[in-house]
N, CA, C and O atoms as CSV, one atom per row, in Angstrom:
chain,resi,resn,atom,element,x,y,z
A,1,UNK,N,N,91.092,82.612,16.931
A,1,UNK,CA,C,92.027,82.996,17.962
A,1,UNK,C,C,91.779,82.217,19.260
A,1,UNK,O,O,92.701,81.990,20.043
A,2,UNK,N,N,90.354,81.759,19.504
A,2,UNK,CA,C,90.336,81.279,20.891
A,2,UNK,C,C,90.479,80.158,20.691
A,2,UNK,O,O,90.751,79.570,21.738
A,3,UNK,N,N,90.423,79.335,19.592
A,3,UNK,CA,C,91.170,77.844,19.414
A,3,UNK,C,C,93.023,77.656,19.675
A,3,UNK,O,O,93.635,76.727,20.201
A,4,UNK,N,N,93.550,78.998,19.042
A,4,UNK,CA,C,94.492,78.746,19.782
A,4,UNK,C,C,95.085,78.895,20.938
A,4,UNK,O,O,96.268,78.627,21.149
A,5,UNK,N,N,94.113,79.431,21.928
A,5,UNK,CA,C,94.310,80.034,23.170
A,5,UNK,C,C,93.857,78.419,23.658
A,5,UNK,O,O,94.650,77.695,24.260
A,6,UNK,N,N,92.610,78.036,23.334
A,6,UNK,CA,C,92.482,76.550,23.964
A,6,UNK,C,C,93.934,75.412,24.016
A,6,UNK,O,O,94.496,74.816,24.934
A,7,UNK,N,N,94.160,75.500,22.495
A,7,UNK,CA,C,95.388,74.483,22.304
A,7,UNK,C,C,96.198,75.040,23.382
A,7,UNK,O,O,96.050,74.578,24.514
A,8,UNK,N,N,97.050,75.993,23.163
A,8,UNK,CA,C,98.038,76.701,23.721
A,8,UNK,C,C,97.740,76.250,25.754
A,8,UNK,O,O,98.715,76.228,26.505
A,9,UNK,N,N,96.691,76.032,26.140
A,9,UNK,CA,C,96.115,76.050,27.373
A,9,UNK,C,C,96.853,74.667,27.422
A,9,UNK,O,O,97.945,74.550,27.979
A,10,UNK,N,N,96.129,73.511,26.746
A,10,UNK,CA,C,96.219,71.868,26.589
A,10,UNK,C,C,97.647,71.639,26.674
A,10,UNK,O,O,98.110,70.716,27.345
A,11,UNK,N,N,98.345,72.435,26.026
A,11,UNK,CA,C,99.906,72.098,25.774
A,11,UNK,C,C,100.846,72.686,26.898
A,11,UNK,O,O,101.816,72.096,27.374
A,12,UNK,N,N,100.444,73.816,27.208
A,12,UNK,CA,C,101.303,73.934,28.659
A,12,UNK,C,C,100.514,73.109,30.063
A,12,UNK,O,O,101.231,73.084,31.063
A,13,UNK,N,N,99.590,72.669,30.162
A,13,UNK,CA,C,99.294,71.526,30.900
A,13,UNK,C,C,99.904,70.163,30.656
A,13,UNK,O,O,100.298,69.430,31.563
A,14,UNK,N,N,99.934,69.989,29.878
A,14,UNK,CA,C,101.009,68.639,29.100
A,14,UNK,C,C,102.434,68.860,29.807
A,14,UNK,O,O,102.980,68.061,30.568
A,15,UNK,N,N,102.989,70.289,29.339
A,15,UNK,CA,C,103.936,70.333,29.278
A,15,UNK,C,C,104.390,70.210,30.781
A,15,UNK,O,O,105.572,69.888,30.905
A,16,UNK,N,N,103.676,70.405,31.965
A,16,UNK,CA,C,103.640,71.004,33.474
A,16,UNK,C,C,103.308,69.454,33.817
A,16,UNK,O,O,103.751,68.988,34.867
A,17,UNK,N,N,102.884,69.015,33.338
A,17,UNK,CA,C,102.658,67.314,34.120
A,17,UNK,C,C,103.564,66.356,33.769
A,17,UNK,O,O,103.652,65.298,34.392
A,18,UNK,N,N,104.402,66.691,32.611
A,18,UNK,CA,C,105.366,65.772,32.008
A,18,UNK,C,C,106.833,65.995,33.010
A,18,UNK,O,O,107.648,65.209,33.494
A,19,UNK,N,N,106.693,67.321,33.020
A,19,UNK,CA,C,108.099,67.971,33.937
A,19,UNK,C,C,108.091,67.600,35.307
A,19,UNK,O,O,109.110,67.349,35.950
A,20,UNK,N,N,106.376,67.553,35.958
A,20,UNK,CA,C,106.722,66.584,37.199
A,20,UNK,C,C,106.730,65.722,37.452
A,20,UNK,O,O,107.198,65.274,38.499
A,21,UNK,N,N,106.015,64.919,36.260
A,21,UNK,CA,C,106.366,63.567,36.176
A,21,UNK,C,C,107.862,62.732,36.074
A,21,UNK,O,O,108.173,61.622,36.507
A,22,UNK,N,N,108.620,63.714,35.340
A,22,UNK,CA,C,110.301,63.304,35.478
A,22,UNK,C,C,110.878,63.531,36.681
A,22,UNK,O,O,111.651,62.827,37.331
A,23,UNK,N,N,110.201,65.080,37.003
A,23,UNK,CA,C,111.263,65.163,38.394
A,23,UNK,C,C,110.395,64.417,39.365
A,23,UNK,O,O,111.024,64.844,40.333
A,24,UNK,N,N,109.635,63.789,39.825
A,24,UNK,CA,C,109.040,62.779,40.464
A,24,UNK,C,C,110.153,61.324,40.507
A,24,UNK,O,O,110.646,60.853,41.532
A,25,UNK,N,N,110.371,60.779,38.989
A,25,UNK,CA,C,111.084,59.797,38.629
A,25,UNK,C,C,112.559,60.086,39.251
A,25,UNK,O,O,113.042,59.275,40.041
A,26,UNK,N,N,113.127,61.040,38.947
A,26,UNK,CA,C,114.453,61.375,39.468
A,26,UNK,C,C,114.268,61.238,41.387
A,26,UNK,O,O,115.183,60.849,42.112
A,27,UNK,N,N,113.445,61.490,41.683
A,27,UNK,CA,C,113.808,62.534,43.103
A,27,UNK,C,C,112.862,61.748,44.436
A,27,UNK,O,O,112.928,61.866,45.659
A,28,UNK,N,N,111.722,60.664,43.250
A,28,UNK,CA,C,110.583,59.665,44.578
A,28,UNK,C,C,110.238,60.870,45.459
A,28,UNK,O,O,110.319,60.369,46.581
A,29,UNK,N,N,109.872,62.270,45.649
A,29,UNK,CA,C,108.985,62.721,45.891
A,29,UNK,C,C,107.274,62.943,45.336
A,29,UNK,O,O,106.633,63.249,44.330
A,30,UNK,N,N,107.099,62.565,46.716
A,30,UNK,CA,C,105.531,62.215,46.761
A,30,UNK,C,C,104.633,63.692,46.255
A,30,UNK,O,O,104.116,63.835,45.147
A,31,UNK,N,N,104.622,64.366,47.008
A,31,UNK,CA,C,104.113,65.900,46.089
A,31,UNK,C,C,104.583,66.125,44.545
A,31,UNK,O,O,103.793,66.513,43.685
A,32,UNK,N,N,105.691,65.894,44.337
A,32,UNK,CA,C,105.260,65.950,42.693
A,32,UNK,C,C,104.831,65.283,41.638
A,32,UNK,O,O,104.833,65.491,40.424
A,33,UNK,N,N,104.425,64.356,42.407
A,33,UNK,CA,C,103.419,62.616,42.075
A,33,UNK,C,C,102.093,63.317,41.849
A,33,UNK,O,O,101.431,63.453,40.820
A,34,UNK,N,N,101.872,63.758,43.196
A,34,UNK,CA,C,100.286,64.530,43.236
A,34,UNK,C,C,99.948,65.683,42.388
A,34,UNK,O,O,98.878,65.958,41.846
A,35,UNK,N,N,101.327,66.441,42.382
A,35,UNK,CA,C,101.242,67.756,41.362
A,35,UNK,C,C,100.988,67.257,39.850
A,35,UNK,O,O,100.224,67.794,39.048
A,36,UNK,N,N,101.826,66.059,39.618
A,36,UNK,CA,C,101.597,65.614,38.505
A,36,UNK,C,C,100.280,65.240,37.970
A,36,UNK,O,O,99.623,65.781,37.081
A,37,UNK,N,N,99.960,63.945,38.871
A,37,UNK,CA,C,98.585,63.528,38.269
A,37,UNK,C,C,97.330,64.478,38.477
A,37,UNK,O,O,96.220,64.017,38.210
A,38,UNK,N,N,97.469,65.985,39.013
A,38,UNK,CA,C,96.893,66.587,38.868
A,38,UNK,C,C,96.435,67.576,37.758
A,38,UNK,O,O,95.354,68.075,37.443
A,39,UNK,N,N,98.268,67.681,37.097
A,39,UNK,CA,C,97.984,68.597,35.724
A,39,UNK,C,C,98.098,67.587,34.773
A,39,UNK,O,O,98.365,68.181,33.728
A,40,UNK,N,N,98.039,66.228,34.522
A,40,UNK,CA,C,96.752,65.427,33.899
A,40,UNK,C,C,95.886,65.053,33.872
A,40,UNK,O,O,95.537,64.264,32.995
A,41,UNK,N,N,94.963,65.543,35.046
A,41,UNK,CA,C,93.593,65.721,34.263
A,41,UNK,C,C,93.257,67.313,34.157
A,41,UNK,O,O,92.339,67.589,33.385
A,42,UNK,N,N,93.925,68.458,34.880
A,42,UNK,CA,C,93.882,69.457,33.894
A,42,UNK,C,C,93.988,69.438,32.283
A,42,UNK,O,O,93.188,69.992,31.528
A,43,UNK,N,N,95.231,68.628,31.862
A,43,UNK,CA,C,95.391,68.546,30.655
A,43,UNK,C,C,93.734,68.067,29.910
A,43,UNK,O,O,93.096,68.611,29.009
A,44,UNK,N,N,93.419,66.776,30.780
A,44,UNK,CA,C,92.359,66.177,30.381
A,44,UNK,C,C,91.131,67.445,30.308
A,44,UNK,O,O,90.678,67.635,29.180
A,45,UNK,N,N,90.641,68.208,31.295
A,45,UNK,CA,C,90.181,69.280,31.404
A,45,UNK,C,C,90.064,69.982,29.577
A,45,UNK,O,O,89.204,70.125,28.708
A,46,UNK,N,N,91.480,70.238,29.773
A,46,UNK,CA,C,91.656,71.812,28.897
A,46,UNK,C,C,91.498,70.927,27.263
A,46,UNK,O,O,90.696,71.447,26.488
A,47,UNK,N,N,92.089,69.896,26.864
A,47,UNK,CA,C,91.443,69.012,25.379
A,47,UNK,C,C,89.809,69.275,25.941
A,47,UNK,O,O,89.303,70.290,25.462
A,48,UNK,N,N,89.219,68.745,26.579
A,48,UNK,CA,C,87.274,68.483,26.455
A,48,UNK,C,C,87.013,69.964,26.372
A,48,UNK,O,O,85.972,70.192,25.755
A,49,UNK,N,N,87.703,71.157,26.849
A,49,UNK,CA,C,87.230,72.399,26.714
A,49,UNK,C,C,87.443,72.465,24.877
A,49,UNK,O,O,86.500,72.535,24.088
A,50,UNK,N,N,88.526,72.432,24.594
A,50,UNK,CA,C,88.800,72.451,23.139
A,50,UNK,C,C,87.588,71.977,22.468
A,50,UNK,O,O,86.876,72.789,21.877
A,51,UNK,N,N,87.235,70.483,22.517
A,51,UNK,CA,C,86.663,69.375,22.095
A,51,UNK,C,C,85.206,69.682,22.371
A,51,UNK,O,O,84.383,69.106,21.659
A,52,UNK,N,N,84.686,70.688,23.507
A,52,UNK,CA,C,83.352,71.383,23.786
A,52,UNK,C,C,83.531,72.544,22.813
A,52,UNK,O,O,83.174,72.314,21.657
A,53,UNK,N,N,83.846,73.316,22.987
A,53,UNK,CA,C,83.696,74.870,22.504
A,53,UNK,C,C,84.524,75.162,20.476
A,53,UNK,O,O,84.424,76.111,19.698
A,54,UNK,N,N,85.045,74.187,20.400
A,54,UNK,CA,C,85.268,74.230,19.007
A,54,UNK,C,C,85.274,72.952,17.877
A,54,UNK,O,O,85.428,73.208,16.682
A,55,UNK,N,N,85.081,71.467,18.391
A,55,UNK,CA,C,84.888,70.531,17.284
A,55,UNK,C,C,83.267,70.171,17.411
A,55,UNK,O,O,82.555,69.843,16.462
A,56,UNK,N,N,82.849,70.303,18.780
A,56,UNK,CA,C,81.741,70.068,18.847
A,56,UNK,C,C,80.729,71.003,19.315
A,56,UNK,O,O,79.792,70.576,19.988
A,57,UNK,N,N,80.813,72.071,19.063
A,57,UNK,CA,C,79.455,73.081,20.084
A,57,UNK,C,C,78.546,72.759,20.299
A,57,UNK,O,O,78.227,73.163,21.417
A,58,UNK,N,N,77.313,71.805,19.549
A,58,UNK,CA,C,76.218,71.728,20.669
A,58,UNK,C,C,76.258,70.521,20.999
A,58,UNK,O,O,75.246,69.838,20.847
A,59,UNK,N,N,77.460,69.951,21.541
A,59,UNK,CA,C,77.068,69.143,22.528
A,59,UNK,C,C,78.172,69.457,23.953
A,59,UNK,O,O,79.370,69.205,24.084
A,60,UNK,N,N,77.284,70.039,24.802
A,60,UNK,CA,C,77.410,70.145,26.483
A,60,UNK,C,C,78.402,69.165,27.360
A,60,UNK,O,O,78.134,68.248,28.135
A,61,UNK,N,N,79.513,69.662,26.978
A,61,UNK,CA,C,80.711,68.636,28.389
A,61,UNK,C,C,81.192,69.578,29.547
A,61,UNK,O,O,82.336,69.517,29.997
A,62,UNK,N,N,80.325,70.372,29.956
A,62,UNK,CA,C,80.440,71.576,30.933
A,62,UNK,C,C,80.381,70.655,32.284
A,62,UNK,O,O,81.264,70.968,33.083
A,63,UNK,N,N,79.624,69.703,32.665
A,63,UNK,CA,C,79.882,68.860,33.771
A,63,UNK,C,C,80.528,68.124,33.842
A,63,UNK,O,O,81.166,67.795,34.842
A,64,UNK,N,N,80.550,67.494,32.427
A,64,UNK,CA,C,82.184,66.095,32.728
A,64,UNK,C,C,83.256,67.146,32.875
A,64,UNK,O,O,83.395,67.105,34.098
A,65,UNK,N,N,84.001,67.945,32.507
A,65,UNK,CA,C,84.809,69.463,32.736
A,65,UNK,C,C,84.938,69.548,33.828
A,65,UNK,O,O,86.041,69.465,34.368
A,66,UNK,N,N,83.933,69.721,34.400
A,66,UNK,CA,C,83.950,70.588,35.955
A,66,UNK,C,C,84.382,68.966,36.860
A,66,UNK,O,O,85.164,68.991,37.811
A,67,UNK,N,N,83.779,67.749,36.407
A,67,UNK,CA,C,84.063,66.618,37.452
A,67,UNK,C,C,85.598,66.259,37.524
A,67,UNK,O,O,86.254,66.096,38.553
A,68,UNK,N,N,86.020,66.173,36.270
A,68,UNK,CA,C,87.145,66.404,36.158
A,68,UNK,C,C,88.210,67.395,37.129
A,68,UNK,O,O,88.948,67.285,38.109
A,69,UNK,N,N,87.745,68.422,36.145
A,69,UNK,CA,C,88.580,69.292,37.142
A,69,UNK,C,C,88.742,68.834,38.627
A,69,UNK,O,O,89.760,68.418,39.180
A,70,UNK,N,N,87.358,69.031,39.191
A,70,UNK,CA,C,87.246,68.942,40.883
A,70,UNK,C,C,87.934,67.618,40.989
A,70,UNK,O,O,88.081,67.690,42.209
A,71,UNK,N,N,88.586,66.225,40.621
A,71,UNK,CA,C,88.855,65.310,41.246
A,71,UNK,C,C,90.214,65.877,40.872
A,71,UNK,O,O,91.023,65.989,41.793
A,72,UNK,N,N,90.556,66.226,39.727
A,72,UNK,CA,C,92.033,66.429,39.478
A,72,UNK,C,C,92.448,67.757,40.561
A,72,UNK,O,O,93.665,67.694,40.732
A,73,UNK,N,N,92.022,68.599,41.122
A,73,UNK,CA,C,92.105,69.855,42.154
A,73,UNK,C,C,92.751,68.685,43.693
A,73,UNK,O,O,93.744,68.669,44.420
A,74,UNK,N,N,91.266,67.723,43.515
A,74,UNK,CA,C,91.367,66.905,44.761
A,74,UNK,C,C,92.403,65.831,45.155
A,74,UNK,O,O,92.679,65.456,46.295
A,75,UNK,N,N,92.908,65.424,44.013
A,75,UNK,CA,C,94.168,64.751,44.308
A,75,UNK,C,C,95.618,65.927,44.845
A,75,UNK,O,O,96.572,65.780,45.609
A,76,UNK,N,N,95.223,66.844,44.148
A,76,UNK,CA,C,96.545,67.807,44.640
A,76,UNK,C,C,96.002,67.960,45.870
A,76,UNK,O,O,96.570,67.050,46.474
A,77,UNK,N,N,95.107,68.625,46.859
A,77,UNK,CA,C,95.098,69.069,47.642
A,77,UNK,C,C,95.117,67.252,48.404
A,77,UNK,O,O,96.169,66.839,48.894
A,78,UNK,N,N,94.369,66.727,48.396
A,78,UNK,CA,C,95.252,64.938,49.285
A,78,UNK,C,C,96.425,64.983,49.138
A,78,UNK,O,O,96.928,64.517,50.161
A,79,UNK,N,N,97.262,65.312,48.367
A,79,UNK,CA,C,98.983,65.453,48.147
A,79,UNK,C,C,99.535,66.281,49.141
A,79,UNK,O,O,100.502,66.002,49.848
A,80,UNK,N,N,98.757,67.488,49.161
A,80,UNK,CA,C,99.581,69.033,50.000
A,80,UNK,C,C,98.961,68.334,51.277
A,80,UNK,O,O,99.574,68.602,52.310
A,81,UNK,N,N,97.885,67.505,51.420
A,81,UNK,CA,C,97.715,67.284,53.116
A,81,UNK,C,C,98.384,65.726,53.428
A,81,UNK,O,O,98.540,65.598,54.643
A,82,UNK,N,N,98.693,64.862,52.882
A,82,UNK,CA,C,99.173,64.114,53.111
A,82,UNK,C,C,100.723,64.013,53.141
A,82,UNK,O,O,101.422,63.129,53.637
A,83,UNK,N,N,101.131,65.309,52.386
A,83,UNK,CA,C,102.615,65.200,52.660
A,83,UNK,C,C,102.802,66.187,53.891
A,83,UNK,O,O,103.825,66.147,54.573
A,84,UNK,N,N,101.843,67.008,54.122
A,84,UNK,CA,C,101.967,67.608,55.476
A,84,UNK,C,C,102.424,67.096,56.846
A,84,UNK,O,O,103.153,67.562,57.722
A,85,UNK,N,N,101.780,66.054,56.716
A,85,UNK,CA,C,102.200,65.100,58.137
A,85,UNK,C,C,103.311,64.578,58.335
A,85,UNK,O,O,103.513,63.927,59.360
């Protein structure tokens, strides 16, 4: 069950970065550039969680995960402050 809760995670991240990636293409707003390349490396995130906790268990990607995450967090929030101005 929690493999498909992982997948299911991976695929609506896919699905959330693809959608701003179009409306980005349509519309040349800059925030959904940032929103975007942010929920790809969530996406990237949520596969290594998969790829940690069910093809591979003992081997430890709990820090590449978390680095991930934090740069993919950090491009959105450079997005929300740079389009601020």
């Amino acid at each position: 069950m929690a493999e498909t809760v992982y997948v299911l995670g991976a695929l609506s991240s896919l699905l959330c970065a693809v959608l701003l990636g179009r409306q980005f293409l349509a519309s040349r707003n800059k925030l959904l550039l940032w929103s975007s390349l942010c929920f790809v490396g969530l996406t990237i995130t949520n596969i290594l969680v998969f790829i940690d906790l069910v093809l591979v268990p003992d081997l430890d990607l709990h820090t590449l995960r978390w680095c991930i995450t934090a740069a993919a967090l950090s491009l959105l929030v450079y997005g929300l402050i740079w389009e601020s101005r």
